[in-house]
N, C-alpha and C positions, 0 to 999 in steps of 0.2 A: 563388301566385306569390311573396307574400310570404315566406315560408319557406324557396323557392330562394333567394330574396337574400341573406337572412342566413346560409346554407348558405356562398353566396360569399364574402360577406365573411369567414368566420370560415375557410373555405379561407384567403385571399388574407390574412389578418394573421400577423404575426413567429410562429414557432414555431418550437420545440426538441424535437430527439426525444431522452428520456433515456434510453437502454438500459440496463437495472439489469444487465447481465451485464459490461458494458465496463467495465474499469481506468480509475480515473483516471487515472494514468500514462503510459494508451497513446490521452490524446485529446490528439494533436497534429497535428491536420491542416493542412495549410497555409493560413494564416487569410487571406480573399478579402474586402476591401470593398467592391469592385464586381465585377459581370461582366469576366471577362477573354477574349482571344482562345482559344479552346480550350475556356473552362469553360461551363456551362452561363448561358446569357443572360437564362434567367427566373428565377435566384435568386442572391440575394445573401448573403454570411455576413460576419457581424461578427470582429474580428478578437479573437485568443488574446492575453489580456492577460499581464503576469509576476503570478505567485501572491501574493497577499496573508496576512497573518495571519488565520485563520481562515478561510480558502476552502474549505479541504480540509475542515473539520468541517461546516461549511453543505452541503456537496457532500453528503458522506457522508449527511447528515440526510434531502436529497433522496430520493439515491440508495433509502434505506429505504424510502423513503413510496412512493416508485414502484414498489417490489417488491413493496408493501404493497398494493397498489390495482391493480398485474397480476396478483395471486394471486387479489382478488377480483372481476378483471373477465377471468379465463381461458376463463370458457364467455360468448359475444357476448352471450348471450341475458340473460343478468344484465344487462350494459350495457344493452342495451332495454328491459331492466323497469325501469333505474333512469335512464331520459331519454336515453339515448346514441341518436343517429338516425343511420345509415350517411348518408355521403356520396355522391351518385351511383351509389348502385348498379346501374344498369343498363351501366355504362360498365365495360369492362374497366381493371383499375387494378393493377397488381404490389403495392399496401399499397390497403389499403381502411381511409378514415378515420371512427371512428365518431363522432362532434362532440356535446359534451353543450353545447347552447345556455344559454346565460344573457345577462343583460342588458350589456351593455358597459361600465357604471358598477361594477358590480360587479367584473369585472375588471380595472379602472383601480384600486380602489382593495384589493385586496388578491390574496394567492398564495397557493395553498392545494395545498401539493407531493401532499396527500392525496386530492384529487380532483382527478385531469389535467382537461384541456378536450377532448381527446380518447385516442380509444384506437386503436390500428394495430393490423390484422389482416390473414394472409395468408387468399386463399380456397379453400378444401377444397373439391376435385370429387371425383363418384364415389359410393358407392353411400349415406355418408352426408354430405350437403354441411352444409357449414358454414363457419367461420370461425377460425383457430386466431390468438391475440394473439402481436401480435412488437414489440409496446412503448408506451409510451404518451408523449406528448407535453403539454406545457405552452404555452398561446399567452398572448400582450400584444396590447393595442389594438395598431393600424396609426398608429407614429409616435412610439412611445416613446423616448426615448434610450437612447444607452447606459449611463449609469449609472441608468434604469429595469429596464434585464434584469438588471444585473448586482447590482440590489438584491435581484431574485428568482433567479438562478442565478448562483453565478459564471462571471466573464467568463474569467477563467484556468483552469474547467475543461471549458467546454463553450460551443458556438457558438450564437446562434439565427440563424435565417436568415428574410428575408421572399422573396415572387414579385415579381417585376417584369417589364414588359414582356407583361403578359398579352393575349392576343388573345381580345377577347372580342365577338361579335355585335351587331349593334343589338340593343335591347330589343325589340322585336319577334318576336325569332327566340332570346334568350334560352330558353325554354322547353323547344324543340328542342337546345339547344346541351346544356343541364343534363342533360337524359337521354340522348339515345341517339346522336341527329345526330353523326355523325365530323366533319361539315364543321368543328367548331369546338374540335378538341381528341380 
């Protein structure tokens, strides 16, 4: 049970998805501080700052290490042999998040663009099932500021977003919720 939880929690803390194929140039999405009428009520994104000197080169450096570490984590099964544990797999998910656990100390004090905290994969049906990577993602404890993210990604070229508003079970019925239960998600 314990393993669920921190499964949760590392779901439910700040994360950014880096797609090493996106332009800088073309991440301008409309920057959202809170839930708005229309937008989605369980997540939040922080807002698109103006560019600083050296953003674009920190960005760029990322951007590497991330292309760096989807070339070596393209087949799932590597991911598995190297600590990556799927998230809820039994639950149908349109991205299935692969989540390499570490302690939470450790990622309070340092970022490391060359090993994400998780890896995103769409799921392959059919005669041979699998997993194919469509990007990889960067997380912060739950509660950092913003010039905590924007120490590790700039803020002017990319967004990190947290969940909010999550509907989750008594503990009781957690269990059920985590696998398979639709009652809860």
């Amino acid at each position: 049970m314990n393993k669920l939880l921190i499964r949760w929690f590392v779901f439910s803390t700040f994360m950014v998805v880096m797609c090493a194929v996106v332009a800088h140039n073309q991440l301008r999405a409309k920057p959202m501080a809170e839930p708005t009428s229309g937008a989605d009520p369980h997540m939040a994104m922080t807002k698109l700052r103006p560019p600083q000197p050296g953003d674009k080169a920190r960005a760029d450096a990322i951007v590497a290490a991330a292309k760096k570490a989807a070339e070596r984590y393209r087949d799932y099964r590597k991911a598995e042999t190297d600590g990556y544990t799927i998230f809820m797999p039994e639950q149908h998910q349109n991205v299935y998040h692969f989540i390499l656990e570490s302690p939470a100390s450790e990622d309070d004090e340092r970022f490391n663009a060359d090993q994400p905290r998780g890896l995103l994969y769409s799921k392959i049906v059919g005669p041979t099932p699998g997993y194919k990577l469509i990007g990889v993602m960067y997380m912060v404890r739950y509660g950092a500021t913003e010039e905590e993210l924007n120490a590790r990604i700039p803020l002017s070229i990319a967004q990190w977003h947290v969940h909010l508003n999550m509907c989750v079970p008594p503990q009781s019925e957690q269990r059920n919720w985590l696998m398979s239960d639709p009652t809860f998600g």
